[in-house]
KOLRO-718499 format. One line per 5 residues: for each residue y, x, z of C-alpha. Coordinates in steps of 0.02 Angstrom, whole numbers, plus 32768, in hexadecimal, padded with zeros to 4 digits. Last residue first. Layout:
Y,X,Z  ...
This chain:
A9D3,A7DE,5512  A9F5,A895,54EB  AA76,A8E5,5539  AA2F,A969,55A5  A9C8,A99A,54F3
A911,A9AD,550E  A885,AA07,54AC  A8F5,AA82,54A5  A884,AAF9,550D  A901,AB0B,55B2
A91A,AA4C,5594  A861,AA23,5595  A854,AA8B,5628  A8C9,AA2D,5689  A891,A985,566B
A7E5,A9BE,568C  A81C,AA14,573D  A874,A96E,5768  A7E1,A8ED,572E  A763,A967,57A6
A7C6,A96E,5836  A7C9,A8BD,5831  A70F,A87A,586A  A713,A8FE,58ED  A7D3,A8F0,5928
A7D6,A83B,5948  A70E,A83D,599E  A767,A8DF,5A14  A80B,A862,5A27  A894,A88F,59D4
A908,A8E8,5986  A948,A937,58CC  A9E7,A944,5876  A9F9,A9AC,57E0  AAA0,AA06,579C
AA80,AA48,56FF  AAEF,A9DF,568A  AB4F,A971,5709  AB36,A8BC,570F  AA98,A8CA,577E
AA05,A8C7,56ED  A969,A89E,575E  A908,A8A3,580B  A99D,A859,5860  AA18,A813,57F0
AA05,A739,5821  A95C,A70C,5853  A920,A69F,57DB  A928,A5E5,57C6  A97B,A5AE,570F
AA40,A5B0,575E  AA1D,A666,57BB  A9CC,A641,586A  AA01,A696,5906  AA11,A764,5910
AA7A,A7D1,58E7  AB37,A7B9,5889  AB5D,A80B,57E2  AB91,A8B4,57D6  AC27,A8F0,579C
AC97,A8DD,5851  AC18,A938,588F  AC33,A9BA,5814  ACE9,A9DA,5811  ACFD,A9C4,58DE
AC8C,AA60,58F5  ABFB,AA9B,58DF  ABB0,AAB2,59A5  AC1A,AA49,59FA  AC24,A9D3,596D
AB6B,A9BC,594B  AB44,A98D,5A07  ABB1,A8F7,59F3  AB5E,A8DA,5961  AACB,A8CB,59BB
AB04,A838,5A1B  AB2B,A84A,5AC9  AAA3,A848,5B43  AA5B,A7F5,5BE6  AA9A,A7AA,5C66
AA27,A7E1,5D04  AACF,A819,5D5B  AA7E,A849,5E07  AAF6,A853,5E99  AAC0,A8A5,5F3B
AB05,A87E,5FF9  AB44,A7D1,5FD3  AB6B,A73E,6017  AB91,A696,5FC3  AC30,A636,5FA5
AC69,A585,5F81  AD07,A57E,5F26  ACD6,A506,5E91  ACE1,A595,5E19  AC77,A5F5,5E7D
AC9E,A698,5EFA  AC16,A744,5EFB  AC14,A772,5FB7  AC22,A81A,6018  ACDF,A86C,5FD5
AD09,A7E3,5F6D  ACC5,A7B1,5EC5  AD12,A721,5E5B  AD00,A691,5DEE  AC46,A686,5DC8
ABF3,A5ED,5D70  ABC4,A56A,5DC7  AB19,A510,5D91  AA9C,A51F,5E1B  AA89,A5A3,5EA6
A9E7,A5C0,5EC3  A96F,A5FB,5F4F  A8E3,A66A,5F49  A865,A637,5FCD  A888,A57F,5FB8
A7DB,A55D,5F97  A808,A542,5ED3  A861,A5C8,5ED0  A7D4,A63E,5F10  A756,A5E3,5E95
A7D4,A609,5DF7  A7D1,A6D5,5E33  A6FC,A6E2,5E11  A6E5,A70C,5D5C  A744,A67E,5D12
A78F,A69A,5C69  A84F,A68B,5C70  A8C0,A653,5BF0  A97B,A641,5BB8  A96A,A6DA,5B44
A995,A71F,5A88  A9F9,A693,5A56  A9A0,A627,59C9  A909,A69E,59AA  A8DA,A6C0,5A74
A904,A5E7,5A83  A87C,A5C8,59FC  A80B,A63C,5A36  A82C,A5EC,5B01  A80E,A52B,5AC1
A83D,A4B2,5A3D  A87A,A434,5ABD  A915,A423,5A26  A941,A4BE,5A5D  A8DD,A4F7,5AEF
A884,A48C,5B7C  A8F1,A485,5C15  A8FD,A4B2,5CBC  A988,A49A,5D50  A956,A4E1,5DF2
A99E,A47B,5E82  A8F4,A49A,5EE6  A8BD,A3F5,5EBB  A8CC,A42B,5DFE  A84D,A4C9,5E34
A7D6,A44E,5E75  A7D3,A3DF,5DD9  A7CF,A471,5D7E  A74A,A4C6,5DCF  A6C6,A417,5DE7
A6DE,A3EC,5D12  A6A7,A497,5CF2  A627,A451,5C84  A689,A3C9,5C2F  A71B,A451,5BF8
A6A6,A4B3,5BB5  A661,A410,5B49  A715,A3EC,5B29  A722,A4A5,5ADF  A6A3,A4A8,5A73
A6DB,A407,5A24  A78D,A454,5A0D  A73D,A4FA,59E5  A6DC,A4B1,594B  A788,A459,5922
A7F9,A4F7,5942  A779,A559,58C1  A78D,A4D2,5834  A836,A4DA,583B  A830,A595,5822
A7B9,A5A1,57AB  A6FD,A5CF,57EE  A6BE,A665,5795  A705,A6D8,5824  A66F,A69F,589A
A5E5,A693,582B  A60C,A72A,57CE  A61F,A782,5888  A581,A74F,58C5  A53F,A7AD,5826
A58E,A840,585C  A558,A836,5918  A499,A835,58EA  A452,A775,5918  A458,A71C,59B0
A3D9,A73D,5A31  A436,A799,5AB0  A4E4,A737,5A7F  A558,A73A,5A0D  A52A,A6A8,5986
A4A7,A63E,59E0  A514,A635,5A7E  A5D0,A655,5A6B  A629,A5BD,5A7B  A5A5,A56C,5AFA
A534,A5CD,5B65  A5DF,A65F,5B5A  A66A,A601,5B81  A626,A58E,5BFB  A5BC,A62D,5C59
A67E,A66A,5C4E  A6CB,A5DD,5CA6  A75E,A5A9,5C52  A80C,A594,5C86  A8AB,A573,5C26
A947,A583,5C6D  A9DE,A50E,5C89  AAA1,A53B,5CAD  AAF9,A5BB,5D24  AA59,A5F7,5D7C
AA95,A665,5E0A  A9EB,A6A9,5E59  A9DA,A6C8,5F26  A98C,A72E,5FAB  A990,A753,603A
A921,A805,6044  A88C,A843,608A  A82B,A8AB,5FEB  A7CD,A826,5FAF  A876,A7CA,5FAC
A8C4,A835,5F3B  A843,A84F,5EC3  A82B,A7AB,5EB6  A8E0,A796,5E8C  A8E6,A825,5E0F
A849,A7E3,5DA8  A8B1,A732,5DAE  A941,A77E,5D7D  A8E8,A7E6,5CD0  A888,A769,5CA1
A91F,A6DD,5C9A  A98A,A686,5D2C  AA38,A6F6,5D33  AAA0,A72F,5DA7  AA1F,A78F,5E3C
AA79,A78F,5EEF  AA34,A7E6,5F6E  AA43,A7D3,6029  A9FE,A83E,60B6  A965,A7EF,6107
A927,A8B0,614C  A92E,A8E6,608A  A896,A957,60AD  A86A,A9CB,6027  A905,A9C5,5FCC
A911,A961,5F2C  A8E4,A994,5E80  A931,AA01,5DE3  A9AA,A983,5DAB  AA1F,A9CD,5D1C
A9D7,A95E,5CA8  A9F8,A8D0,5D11  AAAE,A8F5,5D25  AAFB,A94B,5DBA  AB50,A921,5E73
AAE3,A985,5EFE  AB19,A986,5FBF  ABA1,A912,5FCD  AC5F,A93D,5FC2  AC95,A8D5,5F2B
AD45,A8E8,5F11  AD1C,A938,5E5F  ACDD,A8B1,5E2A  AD77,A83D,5E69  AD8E,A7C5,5DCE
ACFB,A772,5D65  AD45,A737,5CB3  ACCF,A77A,5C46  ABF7,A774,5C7B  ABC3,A815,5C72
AB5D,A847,5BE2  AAFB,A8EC,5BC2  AAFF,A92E,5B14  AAA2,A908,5A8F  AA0F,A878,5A72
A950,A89B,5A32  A969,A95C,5A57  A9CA,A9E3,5A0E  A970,A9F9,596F  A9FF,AA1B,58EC
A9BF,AA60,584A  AA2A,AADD,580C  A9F2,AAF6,5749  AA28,AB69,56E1  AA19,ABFD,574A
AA94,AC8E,573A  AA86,AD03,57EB  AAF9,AD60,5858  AAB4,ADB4,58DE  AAF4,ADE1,5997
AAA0,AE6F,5A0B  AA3F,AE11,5A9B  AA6B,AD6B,5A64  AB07,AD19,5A0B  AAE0,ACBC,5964
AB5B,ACD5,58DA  AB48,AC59,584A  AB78,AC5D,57A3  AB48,ABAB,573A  AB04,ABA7,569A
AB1E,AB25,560B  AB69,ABC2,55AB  AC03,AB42,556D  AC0E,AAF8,560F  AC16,AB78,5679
ABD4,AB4D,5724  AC28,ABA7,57B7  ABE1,ABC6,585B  AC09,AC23,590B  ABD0,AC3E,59AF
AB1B,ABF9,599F  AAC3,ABFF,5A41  AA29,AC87,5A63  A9CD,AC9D,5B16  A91F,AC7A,5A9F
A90A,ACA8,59FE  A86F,AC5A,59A0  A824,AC87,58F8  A766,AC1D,58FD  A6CD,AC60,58EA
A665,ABB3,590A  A602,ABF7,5997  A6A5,AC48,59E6  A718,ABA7,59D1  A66D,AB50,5A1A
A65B,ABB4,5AB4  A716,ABB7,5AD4  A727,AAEA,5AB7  A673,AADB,5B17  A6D8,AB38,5BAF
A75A,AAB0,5BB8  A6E7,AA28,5BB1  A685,AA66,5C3D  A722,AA73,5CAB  A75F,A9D1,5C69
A6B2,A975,5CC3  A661,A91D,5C1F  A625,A875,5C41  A55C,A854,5C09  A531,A8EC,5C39
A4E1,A979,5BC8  A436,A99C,5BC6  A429,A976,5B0C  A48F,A9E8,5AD2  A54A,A9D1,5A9C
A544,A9C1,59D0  A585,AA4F,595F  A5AC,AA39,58A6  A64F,A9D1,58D5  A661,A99E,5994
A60F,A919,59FC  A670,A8A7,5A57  A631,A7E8,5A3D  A574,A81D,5A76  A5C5,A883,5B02
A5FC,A7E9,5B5D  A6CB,A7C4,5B50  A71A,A7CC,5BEB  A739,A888,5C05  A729,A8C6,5CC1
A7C7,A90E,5D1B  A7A0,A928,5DCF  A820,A9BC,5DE4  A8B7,A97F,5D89  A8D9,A9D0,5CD6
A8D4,AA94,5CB9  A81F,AAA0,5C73  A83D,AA14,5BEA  A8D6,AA6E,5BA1  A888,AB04,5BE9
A802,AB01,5B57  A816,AB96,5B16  A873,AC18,5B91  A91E,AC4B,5BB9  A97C,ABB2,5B78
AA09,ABCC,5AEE  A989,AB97,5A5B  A98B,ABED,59B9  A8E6,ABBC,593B  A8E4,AC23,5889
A88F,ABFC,57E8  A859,AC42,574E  A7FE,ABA6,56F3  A749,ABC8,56A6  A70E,AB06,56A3
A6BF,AB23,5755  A743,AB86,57A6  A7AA,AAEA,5786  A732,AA79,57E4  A730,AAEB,5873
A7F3,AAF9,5873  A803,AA3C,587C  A770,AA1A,590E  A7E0,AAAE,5969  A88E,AA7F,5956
A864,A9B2,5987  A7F1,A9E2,5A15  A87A,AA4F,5A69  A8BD,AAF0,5A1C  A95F,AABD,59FA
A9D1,AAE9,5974  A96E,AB0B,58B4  A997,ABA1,5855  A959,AB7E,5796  A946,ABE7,571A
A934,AC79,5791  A985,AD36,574E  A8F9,ADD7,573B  A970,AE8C,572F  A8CF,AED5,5773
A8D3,AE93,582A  A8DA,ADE0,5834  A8BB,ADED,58E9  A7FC,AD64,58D6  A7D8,ADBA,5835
A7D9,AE62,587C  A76E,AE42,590D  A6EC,ADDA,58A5  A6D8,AE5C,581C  A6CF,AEF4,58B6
A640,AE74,5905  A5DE,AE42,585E  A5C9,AF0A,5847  A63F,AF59,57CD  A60B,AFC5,5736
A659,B066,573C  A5D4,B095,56B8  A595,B006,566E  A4D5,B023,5621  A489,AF70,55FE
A461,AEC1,564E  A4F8,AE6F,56A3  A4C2,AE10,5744  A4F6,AD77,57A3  A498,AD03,5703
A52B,AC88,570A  A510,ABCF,5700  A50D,AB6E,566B  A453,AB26,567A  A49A,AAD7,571D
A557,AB05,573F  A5DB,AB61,56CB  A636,AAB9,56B0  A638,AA7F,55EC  A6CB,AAC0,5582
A682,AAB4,54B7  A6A4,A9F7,54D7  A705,A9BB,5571  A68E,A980,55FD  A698,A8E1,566F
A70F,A867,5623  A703,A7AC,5674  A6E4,A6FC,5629  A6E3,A659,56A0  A6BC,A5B2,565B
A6CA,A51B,56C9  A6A1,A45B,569E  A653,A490,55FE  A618,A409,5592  A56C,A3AA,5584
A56A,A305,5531  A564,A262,5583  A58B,A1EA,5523  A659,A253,5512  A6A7,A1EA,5588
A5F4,A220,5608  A613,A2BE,55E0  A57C,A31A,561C  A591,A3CB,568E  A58B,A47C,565E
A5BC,A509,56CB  A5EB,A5B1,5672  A5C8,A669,56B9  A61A,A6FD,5658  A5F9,A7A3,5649
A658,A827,55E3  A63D,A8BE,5553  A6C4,A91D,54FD  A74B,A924,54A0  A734,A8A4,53FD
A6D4,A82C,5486  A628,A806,54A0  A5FF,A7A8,553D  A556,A787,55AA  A544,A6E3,5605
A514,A6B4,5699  A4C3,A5F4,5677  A4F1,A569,570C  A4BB,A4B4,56B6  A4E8,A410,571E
A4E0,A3C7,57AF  A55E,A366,582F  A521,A337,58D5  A4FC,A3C8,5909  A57B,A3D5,599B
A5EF,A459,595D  A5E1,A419,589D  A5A5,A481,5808  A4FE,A45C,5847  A471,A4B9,57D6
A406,A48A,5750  A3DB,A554,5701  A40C,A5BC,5664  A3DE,A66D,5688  A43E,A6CE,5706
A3E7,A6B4,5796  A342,A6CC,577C  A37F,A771,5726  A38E,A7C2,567B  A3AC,A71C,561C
A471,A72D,55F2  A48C,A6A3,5582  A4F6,A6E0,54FF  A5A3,A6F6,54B6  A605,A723,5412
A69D,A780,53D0  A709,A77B,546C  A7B8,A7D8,5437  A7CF,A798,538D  A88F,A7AC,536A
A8B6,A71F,5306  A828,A6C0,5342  A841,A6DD,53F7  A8EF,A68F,53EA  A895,A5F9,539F
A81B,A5FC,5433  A8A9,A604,54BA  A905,A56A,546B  A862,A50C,5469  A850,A535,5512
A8F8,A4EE,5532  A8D0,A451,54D7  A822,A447,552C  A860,A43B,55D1  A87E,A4C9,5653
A89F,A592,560A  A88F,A608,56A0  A8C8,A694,5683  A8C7,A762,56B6  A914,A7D4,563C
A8F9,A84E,55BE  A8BE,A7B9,5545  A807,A75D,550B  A79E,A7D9,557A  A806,A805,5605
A803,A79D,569C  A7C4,A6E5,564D  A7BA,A645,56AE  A7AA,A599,564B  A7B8,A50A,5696
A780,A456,5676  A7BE,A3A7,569E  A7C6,A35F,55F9  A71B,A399,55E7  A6F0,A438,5563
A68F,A454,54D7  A6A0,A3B2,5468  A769,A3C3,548F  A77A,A480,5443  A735,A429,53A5
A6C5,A48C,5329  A6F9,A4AE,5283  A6B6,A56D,527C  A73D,A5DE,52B2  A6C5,A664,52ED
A706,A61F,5387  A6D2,A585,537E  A610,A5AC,5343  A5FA,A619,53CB  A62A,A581,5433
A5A9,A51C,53DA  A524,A598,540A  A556,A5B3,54A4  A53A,A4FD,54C0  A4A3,A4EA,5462
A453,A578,54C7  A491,A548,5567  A446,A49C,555A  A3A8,A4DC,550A  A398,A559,5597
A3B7,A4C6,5629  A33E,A459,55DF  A376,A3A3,5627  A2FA,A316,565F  A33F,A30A,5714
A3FD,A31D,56F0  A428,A289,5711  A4F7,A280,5734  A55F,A27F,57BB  A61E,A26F,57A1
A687,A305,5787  A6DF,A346,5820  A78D,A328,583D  A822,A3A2,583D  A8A6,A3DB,58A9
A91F,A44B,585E  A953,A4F4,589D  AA00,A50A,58D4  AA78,A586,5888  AAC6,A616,58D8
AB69,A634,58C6  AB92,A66D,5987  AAC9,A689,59D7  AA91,A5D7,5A02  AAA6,A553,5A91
AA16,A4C6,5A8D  A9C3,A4DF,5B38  AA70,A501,5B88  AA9B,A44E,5B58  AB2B,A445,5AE9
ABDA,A3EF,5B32  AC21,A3A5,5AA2  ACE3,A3AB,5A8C  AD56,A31C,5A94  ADB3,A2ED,59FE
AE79,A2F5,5A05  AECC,A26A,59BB
């Protein structure tokens, strides 16, 4: 007997493959009112030094039941997270036989990083002892932040609920920044000696016979937070991009593009935006940072240049690649790191018949969108899709005279962005939280279970304070929802790379009736002035907007590489079976082939794991198939 499929919500849907992050509880309460936060920490690292010295020291009178451990890099080449003390164990017995973390400590340097009671909780309800940490390993140096929190099956006695450990420098190959930094000048006679201008000019053409290690596609936030790290550790590199200037991937998009993160969640590596910056970056200015800041940070970038053709040889572990510009080149990097943007190629939505019998005034994707005319004189457009990007369009659209409407096919989520920002972000990224890399250990410390629960309780707060848009937008037909698992918009980015929209304006409008919708048919056909629904009903059109996003990177992959590698790598993006984001940022299933994307906070924290991983293997610190 044939068993009837289940319909999942829209909220829920996930990336083909991916797995679904667990839901977890918190631990209960417990008094921590008489605690000393250092001698806490102290006896805690000390005992875990103990462990993996391979003293006799239970994983189990470290750890909860229900705790996580998070490591990118310092125990293997890889990114886990270990949950349970029986995997951990498993993790620390592997680390004795090859000793990667030797020993930790309490990082004191700061206020913040020493040992300190602290929520571990969303609401505060839940304390317990936050310590950064400092790492040791047989490669180089790491950080680490660990939460402790009593055991009340255990009378009470402190174990890690969450324990994150992270590389940061490989030994003998520390970043040429701070006390590191170049002097700019060469003391002595040199005759023919270049100025800093001539060295620059020939480094950036590869004149001299001078090859890239590593030529990296795209040079959007992803190629140049990547390249900057790897200048840093001494790595030749190269950045092709088939636009015409830097930052026309942002520059080229629709005309009132601003980004939705704040600047406190964007900045970029070694270089901060300034402090008169707005809140919401306009794409224009965005665009010209990227140039200022691939110049500041002396980075190798060709612009109006595709790849024509590659080959990697197996045996050399290099690839051949011809690049078409203004006189061709052939180069033999070992590394191609692909940095096409967070998803791939534009989608369109399969099945829809009669594009090309589509007579209106303007039919295109989103990303080809570059604004409406000045005075649409109530002429109708039609946006497909109900995320940032479609509701940007649609105000756009009617601030400029035009009908409009949005096709949303199943359920979005919506969230104000003084929501977003007074509640998930404030404290952490915000004007007075603290500097951006140490918001980013507290962020990316959090396992991933652990992270959907704080943004589950974030995100029914949100949802409580923009109680008076939804309930207006559902009365306007609009169908919302709260995430996977009501986990919220981070949750839903990570799981399928969209199916959100952050208010700045465009939610009002629907709500008002002032962009209308068209709920939950998907399309069937396009005639010459009207887009036609599976249930026959039709709507007018003079424009189309397809506001559908993007195929999967891999997709992007094979029409650059080739069917042989993208049918090597491994898929992008969703979870992995232990939580973390499947390929992107790490080893992709094909020696030398990287993939990297998203957002500017994605790429920042990142950039710096990839450009490690890949120097280690250019010094043999690293083997591509090591664990």
């Amino acid at each position: 007997m044939a068993t009837a499929a289940i319909e999942i919500p829209a909220s829920n849907r996930v990336v083909p493959g991916s797995h679904v992050l667990a839901s977890i509880s918190w631990p209960k309460p417990s008094d921590t009112s008489a605690s000393d936060a250092g001698k806490v920490a102290a006896a805690w690292i000390s005992s875990f030094n103990s462990l993996i010295e391979g003293d006799d020291v239970e994983v189990s009178s470290l750890f909860r039941k229900d705790c996580y451990w998070r490591d990118l890099l310092c125990m293997t080449w890889d990114f886990h997270t270990h949950q349970g003390p029986e995997k951990i164990e498993a993790a620390v017995r592997q680390n004795g036989k090859e000793r990667r973390i030797n020993h930790i400590s309490a990082d004191t340097s700061t206020d913040l990083r020493k040992p300190a009671i602290a929520p571990v909780d969303f609401g505060g309800t839940v304390h317990g002892v936050q310590s950064f940490l400092t790492v040791d390993t047989d490669v180089g140096k790491g950080r680490g932040v660990v939460r402790l929190v009593r055991d009340p099956e255990d009378g009470g006695k402190w174990k890690a609920f969450t324990f994150f450990t992270v590389l940061q420098e490989l030994n003998g190959f520390e970043e040429f920044i701070d006390a590191r930094r170049p002097t700019g000048m060469e003391r002595g006679t040199h005759p023919g000696h270049r100025n800093w201008k001539e060295r620059r000019h020939a480094e950036a053409n590869f004149e001299d016979g001078l090859e890239p290690t590593v030529l990296i596609i795209g040079a959007g936030q992803g190629g140049l937070t990547s390249a900057a790290r790897l200048k840093q550790l001494g790595v030749q590199t190269l950045i092709v991009d088939q636009n015409d200037r830097i930052g026309d991937n942002w520059r080229n998009r629709y005309h009132q593009l601003v980004l939705h993160d704040t600047i406190w969640y964007d900045h970029m590596p070694y270089i901060n935006f300034p402090s008169n910056w707005p809140i919401f970056t306009p794409k224009d200015k965005l665009a010209d940072w990227f140039e200022f800041y691939a110049s500041a940070m002396e980075l190798n970038v060709w612009m109006k240049t595709t790849v024509k053709a590659s080959k990697w040889d197996e045996d050399k572990r290099m690839w051949t690649v011809e690049l078409e510009r203004e006189g061709d080149g052939t180069f033999h990097p070992r590394h191609v790191v692909q940095a096409t943007g967070h998803s791939g190629e534009a989608y369109f939505p399969p099945g829809i018949t009669g594009i090309d019998d589509f007579k209106g005034d303007r039919l295109v994707h989103s990303s080809q969108f570059t604004g409406p005319k000045t005075n649409g004189n109530g002429k109708k457009a039609v946006i497909v899709g109900c995320c940032n990007s479609a509701h940007d369009i649609a105000q756009d659209y009617y601030e400029h005279g035009y009908d409009v409407t949005m096709v949303q096919r199943s359920s979005t989520l919506v969230v104000t962005g003084k929501s977003l920002f007074s509640v998930l972000m404030k404290g952490i990224y915000d004007e007075d939280g603290p500097p951006v890399e140490e918001a980013d250990m507290i962020n990316m410390s959090l396992p991933g279970p652990v992270l959907k629960r704080f943004h589950s309780d974030a995100t029914a707060e949100m949802t409580r304070r923009d109680t008076p848009l939804l309930k207006g937008l559902m009365a306007a037909g609009f169908a919302v929802d709260n995430g996977p698992d009501c986990a919220g918009l981070f949750m839903k980015y990570l799981h399928r790379g969209g199916g959100y929209y952050i208010d700045v304006g465009a939610a009002q409008l629907v709500a008002d009736g002032k962009i209308k919708i068209k709920q939950g048919q998907e399309i069937a056909r396009l005639t010459a002035h009207s887009i036609v629904f599976a249930d026959n009903s039709e709507l007018e059109a003079d424009e189309i907007i397809f506001a559908t996003g993007y195929q999967n990177m891999r997709e992007t992959a094979r029409k650059i590489f080739g069917d042989e590698l993208a049918d090597r790598v491994r898929d992008v993006w969703g979870y992995d079976d232990e939580g973390e984001t499947r390929t992107m940022w790490r080893r992709s299933g094909h020696p030398g082939f990287w993939f990297f994307g998203g957002n500017l906070a994605l790429c920042r924290f990142y950039s710096k794991l990839l450009a490690l991983q890949i120097k280690a293997l250019e010094t043999g610190v690293m083997k591509y198939d090591d664990a």
